[in-house]
Biopython code that builds the backbone (N, CA, C, O; Angstrom):
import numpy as np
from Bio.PDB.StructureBuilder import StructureBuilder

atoms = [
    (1, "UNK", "N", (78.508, 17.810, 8.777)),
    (1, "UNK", "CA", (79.066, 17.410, 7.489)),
    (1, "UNK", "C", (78.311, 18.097, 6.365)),
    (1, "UNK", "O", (77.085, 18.171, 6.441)),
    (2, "UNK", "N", (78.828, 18.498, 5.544)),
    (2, "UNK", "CA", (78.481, 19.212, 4.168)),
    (2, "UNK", "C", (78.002, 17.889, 3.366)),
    (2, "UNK", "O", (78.823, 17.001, 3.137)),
    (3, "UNK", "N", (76.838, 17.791, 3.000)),
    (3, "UNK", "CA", (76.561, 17.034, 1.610)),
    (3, "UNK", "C", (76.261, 17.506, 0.594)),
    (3, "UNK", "O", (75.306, 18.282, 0.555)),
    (4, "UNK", "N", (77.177, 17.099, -0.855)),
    (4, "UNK", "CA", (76.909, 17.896, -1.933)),
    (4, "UNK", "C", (75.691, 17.743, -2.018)),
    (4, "UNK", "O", (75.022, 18.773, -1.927)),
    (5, "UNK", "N", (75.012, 16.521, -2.205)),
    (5, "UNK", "CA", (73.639, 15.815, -2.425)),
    (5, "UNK", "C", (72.299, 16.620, -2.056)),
    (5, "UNK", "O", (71.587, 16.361, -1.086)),
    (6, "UNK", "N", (72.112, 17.468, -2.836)),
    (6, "UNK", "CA", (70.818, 18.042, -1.922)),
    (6, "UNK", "C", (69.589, 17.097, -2.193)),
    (6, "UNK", "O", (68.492, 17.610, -1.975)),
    (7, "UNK", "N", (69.600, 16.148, -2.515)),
    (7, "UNK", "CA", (68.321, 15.238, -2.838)),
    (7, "UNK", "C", (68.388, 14.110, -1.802)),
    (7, "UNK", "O", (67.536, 13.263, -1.532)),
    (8, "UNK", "N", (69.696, 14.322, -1.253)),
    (8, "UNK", "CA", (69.711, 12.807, -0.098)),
    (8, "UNK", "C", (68.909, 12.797, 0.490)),
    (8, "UNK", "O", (68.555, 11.619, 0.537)),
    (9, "UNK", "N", (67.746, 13.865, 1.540)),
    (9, "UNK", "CA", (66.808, 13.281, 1.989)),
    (9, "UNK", "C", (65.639, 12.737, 1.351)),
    (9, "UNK", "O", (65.080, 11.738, 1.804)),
    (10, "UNK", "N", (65.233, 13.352, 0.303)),
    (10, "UNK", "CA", (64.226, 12.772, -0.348)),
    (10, "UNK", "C", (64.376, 11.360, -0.815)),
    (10, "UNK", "O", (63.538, 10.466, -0.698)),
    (11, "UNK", "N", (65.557, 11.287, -1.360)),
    (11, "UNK", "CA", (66.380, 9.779, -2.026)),
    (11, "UNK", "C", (66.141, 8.666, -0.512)),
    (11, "UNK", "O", (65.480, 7.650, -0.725)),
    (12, "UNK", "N", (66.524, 8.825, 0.531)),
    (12, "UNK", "CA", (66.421, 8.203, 2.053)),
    (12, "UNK", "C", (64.771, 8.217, 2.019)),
    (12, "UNK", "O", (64.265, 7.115, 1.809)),
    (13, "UNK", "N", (63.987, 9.184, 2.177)),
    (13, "UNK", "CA", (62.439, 8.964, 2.023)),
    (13, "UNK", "C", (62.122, 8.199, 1.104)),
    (13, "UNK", "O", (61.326, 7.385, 1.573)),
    (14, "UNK", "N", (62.345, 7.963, -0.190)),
    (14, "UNK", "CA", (61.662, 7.197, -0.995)),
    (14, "UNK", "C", (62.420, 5.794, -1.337)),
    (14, "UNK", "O", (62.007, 5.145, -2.298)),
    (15, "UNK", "N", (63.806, 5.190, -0.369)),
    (15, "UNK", "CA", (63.973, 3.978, -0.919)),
    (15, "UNK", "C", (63.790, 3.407, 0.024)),
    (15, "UNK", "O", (63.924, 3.482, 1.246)),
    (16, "UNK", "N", (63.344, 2.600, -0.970)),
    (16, "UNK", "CA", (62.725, 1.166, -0.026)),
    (16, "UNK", "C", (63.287, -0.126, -0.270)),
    (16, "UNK", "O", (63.141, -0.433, -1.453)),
    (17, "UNK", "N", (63.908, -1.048, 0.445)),
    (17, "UNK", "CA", (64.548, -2.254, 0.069)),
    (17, "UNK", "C", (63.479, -3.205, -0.419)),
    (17, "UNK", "O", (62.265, -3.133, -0.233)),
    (18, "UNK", "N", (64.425, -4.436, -1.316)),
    (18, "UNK", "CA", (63.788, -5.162, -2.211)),
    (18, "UNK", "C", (63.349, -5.965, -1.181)),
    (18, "UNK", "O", (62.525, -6.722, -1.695)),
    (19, "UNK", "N", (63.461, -6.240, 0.126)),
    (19, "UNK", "CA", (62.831, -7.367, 0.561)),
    (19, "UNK", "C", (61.458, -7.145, 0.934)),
    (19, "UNK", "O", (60.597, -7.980, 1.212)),
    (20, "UNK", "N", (61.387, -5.878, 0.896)),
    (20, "UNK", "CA", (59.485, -5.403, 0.998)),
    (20, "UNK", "C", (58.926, -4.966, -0.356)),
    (20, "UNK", "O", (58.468, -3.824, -0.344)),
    (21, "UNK", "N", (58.857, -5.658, -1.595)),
    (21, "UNK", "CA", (58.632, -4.889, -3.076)),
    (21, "UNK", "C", (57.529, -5.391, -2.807)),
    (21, "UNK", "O", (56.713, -4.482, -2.962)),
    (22, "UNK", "N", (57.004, -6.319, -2.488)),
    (22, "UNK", "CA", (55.788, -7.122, -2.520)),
    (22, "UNK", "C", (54.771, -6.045, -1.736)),
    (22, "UNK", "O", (53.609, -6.117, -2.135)),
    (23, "UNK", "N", (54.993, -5.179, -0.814)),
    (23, "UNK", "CA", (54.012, -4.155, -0.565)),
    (23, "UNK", "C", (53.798, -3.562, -1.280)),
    (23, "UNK", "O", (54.726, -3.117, -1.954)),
    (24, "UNK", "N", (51.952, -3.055, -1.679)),
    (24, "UNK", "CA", (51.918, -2.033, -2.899)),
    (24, "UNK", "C", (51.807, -0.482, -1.922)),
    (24, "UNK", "O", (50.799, 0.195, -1.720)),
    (25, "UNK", "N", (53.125, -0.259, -1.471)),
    (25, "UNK", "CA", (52.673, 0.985, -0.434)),
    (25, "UNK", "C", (53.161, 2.391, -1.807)),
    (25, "UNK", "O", (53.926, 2.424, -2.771)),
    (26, "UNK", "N", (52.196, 3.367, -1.145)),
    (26, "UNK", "CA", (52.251, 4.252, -1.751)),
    (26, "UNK", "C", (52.770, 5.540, -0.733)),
    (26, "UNK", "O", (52.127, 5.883, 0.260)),
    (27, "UNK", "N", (53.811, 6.065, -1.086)),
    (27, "UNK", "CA", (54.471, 7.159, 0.077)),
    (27, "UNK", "C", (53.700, 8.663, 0.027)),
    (27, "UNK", "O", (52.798, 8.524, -0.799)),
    (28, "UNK", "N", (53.683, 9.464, 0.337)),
    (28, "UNK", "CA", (53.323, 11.012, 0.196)),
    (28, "UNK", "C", (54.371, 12.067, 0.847)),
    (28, "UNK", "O", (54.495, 11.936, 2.064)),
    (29, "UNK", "N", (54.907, 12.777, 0.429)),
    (29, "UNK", "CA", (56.127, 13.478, 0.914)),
    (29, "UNK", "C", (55.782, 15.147, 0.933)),
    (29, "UNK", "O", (56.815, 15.751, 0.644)),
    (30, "UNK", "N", (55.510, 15.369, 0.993)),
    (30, "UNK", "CA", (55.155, 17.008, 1.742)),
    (30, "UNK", "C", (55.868, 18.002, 2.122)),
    (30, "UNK", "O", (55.928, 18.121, 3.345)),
    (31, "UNK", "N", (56.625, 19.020, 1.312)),
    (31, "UNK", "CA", (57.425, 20.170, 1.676)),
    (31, "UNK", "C", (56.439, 21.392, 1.908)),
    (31, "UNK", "O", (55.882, 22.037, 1.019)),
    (32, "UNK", "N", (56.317, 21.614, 3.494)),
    (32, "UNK", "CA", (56.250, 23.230, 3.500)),
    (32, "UNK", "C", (56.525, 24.072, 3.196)),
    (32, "UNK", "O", (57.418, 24.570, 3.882)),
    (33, "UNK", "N", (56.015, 24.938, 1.946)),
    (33, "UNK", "CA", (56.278, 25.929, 1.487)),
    (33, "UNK", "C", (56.265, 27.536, 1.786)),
    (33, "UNK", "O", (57.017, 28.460, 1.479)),
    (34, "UNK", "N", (54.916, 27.415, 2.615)),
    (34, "UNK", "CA", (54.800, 28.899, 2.800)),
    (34, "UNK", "C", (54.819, 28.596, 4.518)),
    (34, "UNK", "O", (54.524, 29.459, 5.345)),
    (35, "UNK", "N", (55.146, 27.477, 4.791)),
    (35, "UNK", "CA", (55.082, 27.445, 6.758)),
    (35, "UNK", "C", (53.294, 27.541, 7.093)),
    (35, "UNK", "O", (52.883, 28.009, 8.155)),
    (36, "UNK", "N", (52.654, 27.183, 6.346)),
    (36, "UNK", "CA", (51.073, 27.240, 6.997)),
    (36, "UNK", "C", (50.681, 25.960, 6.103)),
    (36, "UNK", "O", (50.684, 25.814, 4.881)),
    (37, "UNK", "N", (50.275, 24.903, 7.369)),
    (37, "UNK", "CA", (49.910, 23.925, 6.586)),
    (37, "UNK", "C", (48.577, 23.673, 6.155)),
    (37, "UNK", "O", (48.272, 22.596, 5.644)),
    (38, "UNK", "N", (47.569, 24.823, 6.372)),
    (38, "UNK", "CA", (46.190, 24.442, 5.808)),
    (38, "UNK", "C", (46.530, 24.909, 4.136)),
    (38, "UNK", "O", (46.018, 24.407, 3.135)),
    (39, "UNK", "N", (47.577, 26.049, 4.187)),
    (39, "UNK", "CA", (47.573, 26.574, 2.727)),
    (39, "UNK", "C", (48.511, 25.370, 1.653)),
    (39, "UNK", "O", (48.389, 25.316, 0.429)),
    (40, "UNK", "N", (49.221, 24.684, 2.303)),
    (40, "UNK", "CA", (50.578, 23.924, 1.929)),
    (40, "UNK", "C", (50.016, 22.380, 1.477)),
    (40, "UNK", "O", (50.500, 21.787, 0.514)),
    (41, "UNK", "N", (48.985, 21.851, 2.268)),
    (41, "UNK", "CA", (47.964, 21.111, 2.472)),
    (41, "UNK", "C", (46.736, 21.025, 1.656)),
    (41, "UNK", "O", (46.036, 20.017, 1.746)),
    (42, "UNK", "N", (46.431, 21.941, 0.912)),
    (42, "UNK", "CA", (44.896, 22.216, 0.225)),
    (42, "UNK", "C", (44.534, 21.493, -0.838)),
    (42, "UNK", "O", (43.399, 21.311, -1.279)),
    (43, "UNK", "N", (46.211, 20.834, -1.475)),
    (43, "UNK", "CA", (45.630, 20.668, -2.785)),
    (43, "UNK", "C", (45.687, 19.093, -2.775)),
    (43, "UNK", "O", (45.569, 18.333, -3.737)),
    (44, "UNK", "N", (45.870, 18.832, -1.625)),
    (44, "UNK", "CA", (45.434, 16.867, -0.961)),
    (44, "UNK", "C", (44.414, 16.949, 0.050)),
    (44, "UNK", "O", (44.912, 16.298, 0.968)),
    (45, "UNK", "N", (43.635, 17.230, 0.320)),
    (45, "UNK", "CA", (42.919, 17.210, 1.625)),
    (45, "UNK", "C", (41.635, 16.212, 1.767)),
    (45, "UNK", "O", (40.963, 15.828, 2.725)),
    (46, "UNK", "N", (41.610, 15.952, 0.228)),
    (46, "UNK", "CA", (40.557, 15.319, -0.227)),
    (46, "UNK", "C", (40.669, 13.816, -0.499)),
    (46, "UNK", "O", (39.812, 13.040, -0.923)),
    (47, "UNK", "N", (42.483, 13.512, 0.001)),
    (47, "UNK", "CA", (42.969, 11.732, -0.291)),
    (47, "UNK", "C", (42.350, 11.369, 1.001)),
    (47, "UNK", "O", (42.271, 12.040, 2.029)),
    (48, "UNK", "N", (41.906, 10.111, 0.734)),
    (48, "UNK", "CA", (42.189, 9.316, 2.193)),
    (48, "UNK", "C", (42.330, 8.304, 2.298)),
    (48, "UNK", "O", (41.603, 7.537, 1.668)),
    (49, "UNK", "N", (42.862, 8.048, 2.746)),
    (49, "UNK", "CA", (43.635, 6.497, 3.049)),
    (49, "UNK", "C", (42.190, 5.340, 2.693)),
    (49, "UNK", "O", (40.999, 5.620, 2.824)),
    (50, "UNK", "N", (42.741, 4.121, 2.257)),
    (50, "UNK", "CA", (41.491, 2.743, 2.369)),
    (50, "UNK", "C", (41.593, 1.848, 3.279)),
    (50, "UNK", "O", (40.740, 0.965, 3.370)),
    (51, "UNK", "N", (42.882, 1.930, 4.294)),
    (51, "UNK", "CA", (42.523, 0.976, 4.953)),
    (51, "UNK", "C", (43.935, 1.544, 6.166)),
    (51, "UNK", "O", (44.574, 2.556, 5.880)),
    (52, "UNK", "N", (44.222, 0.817, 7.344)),
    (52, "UNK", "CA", (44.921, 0.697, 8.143)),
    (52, "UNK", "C", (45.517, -0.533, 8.994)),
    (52, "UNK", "O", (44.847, -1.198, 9.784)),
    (53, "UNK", "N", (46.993, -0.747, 8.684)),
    (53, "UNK", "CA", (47.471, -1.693, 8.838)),
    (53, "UNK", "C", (48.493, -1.643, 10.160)),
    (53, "UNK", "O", (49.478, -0.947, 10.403)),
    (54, "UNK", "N", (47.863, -2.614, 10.845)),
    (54, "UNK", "CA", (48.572, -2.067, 12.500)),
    (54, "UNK", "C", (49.997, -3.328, 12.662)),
    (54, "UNK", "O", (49.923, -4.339, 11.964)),
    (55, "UNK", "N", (50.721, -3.216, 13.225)),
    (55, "UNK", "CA", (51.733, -3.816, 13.099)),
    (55, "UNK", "C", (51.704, -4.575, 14.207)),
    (55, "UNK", "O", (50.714, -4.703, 14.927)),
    (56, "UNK", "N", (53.192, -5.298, 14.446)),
    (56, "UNK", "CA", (52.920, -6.101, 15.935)),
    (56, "UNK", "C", (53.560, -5.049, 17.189)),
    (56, "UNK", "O", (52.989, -5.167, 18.273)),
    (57, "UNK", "N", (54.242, -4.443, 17.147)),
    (57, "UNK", "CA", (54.814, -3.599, 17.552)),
    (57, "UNK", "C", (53.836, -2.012, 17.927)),
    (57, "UNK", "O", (53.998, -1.094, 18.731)),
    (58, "UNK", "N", (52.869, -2.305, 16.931)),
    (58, "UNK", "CA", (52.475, -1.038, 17.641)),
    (58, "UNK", "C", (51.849, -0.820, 19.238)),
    (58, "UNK", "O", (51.146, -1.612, 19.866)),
    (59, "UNK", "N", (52.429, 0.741, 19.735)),
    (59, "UNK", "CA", (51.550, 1.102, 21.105)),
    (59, "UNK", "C", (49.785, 0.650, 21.471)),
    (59, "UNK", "O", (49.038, 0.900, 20.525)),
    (60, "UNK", "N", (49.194, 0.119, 22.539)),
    (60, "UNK", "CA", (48.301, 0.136, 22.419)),
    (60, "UNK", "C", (47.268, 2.081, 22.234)),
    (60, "UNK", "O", (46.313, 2.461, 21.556)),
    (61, "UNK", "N", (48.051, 2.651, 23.103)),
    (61, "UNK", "CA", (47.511, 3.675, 22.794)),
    (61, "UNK", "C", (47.595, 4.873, 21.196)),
    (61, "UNK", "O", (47.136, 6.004, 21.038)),
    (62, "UNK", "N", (48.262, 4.110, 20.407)),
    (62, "UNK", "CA", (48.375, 4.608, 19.199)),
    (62, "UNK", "C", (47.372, 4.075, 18.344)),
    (62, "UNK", "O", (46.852, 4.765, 17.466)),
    (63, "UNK", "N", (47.071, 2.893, 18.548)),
    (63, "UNK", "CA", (46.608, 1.632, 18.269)),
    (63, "UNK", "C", (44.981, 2.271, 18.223)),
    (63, "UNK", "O", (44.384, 2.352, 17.150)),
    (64, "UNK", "N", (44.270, 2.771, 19.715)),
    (64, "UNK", "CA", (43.574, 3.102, 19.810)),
    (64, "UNK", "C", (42.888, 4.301, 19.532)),
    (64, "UNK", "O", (41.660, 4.327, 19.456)),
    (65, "UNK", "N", (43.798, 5.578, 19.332)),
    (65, "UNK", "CA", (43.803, 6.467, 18.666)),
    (65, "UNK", "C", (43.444, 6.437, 16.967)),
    (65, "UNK", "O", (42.881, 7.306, 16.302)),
    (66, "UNK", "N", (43.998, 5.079, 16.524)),
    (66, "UNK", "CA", (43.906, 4.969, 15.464)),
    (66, "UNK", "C", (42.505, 4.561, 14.793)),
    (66, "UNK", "O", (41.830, 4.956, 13.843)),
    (67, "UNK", "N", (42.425, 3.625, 15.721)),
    (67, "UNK", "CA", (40.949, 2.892, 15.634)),
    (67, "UNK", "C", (39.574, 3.779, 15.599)),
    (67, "UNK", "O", (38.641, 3.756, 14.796)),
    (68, "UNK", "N", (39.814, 4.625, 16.852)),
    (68, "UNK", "CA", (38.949, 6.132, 17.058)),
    (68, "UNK", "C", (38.834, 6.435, 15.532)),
    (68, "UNK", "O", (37.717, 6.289, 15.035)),
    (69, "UNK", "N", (39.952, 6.877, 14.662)),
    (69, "UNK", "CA", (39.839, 8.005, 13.920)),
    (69, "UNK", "C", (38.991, 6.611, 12.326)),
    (69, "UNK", "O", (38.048, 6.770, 11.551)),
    (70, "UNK", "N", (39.720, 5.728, 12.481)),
    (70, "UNK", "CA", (38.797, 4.891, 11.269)),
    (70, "UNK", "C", (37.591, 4.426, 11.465)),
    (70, "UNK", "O", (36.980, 4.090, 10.451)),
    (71, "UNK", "N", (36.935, 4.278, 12.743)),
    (71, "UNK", "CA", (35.945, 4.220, 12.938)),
    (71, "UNK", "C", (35.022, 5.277, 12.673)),
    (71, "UNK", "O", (33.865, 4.970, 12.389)),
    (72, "UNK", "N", (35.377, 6.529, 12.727)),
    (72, "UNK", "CA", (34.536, 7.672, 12.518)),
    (72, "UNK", "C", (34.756, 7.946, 11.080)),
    (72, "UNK", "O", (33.886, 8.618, 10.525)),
    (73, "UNK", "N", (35.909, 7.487, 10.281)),
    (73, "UNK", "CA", (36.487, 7.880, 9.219)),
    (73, "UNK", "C", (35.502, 6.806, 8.120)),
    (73, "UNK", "O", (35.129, 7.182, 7.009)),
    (74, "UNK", "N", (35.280, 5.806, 8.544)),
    (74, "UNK", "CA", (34.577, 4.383, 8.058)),
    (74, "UNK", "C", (35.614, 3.948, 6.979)),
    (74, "UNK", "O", (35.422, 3.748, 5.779)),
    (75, "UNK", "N", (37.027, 3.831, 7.877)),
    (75, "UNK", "CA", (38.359, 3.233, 7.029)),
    (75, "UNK", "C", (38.540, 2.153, 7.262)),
    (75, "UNK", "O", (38.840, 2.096, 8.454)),
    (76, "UNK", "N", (38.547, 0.611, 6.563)),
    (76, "UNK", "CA", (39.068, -0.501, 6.844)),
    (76, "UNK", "C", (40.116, -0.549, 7.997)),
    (76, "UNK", "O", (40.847, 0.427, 8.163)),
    (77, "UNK", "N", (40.216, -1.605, 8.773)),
    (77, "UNK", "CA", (41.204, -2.075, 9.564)),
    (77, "UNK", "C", (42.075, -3.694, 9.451)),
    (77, "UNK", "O", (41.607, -4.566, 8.719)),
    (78, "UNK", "N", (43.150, -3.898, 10.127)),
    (78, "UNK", "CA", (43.749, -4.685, 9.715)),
    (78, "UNK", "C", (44.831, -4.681, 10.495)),
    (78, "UNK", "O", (45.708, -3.818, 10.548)),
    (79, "UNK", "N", (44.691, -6.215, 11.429)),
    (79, "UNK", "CA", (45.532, -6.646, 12.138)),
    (79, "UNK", "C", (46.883, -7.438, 11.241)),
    (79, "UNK", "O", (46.801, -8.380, 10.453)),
    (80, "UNK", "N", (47.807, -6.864, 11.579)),
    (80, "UNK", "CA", (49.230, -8.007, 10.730)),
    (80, "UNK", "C", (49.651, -9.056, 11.192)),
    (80, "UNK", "O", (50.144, -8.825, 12.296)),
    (81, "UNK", "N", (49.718, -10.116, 10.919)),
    (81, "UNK", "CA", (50.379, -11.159, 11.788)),
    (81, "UNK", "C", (51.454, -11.947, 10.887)),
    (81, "UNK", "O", (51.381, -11.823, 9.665)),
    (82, "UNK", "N", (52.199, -12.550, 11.318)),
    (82, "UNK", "CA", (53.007, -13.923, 10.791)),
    (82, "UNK", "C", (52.158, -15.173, 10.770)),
    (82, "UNK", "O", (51.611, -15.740, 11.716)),
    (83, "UNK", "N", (52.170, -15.522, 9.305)),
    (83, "UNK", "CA", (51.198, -16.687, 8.961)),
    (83, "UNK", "C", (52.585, -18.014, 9.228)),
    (83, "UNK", "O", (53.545, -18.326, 8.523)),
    (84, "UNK", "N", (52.015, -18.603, 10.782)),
    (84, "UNK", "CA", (53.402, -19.272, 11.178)),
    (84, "UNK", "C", (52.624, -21.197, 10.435)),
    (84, "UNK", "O", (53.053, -22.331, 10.647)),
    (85, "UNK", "N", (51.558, -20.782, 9.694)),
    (85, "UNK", "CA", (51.080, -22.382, 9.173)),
    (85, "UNK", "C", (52.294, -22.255, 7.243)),
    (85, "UNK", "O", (52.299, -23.217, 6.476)),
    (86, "UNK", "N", (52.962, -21.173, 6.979)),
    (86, "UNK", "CA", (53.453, -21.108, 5.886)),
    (86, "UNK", "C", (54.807, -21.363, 5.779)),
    (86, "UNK", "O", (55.685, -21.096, 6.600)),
    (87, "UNK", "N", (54.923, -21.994, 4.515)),
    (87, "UNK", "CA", (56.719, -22.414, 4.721)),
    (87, "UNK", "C", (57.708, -21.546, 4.070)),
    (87, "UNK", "O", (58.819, -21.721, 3.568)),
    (88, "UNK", "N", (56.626, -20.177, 4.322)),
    (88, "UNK", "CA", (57.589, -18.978, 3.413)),
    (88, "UNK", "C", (57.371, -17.898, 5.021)),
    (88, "UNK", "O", (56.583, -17.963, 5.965)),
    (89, "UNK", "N", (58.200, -17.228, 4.766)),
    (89, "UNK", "CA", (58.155, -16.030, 5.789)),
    (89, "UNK", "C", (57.138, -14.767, 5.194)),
    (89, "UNK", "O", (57.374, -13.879, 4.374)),
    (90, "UNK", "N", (55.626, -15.170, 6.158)),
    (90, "UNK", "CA", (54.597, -14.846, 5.494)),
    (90, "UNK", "C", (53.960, -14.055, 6.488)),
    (90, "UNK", "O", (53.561, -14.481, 7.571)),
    (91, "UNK", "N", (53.866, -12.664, 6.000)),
    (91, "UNK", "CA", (52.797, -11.706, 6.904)),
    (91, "UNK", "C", (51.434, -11.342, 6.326)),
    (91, "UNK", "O", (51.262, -10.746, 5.263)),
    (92, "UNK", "N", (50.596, -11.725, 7.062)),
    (92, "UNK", "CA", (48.970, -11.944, 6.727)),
    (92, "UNK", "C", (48.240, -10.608, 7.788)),
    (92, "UNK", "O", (48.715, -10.029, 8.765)),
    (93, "UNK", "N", (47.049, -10.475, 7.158)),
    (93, "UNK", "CA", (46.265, -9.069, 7.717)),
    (93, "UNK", "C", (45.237, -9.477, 8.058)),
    (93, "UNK", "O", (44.703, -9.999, 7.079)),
    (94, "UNK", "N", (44.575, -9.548, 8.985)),
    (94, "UNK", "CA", (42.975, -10.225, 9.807)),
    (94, "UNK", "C", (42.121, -8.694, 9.891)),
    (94, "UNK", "O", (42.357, -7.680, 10.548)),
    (95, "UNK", "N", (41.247, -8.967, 9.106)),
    (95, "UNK", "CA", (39.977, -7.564, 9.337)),
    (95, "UNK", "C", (39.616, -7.359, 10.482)),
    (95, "UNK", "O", (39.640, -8.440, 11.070)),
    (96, "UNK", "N", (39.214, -6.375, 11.292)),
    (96, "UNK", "CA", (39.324, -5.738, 12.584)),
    (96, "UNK", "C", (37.562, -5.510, 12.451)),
    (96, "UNK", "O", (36.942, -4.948, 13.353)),
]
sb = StructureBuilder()
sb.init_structure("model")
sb.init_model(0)
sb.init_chain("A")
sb.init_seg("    ")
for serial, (resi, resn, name, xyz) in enumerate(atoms, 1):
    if name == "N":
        sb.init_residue(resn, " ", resi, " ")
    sb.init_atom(name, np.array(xyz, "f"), 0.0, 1.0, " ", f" {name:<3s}", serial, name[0])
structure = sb.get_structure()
């Protein structure tokens, strides 16, 4: 299919429904320009994340991969759970 829209993917990357506004997530979107990502890459290399938020769903082996890299990284961690003592539909984060 032809889309006039040349912004539809970016527009699909950056919306996010209102029932998650309450996250303060911050996205990063990244077009390769020259096809080499140390050169494409250079002028962020220096962000890094503050913390890591593991879901219920995640793989254990992703999980652990992840852990590896914040542990060496000295990045916060953070288990997600459903706070099932709340009378709101409430997801809570336990420090790792």
């Amino acid at each position: 299919m032809n889309n006039p829209d040349i912004l539809a993917v970016s527009k699909c990357q950056l919306y996010k429904s209102t029932q998650w506004s309450y996250e303060k997530e911050w996205r990063l979107i990244l077009t390769l320009m020259n096809g080499s990502p140390e050169e494409d890459f250079y002028g962020i290399k220096h962000i890094r994340p503050n913390a890591i938020y593991y879901g219920k769903n995640i793989s254990p082996i992703n999980k652990k991969i992840l852990h590896l890299i914040a542990k060496e990284k000295g990045i916060n961690e953070y288990q997600m759970f459903i706070d099932d003592k709340s009378y709101q539909y409430s997801i809570k984060g336990k420090k790792i």
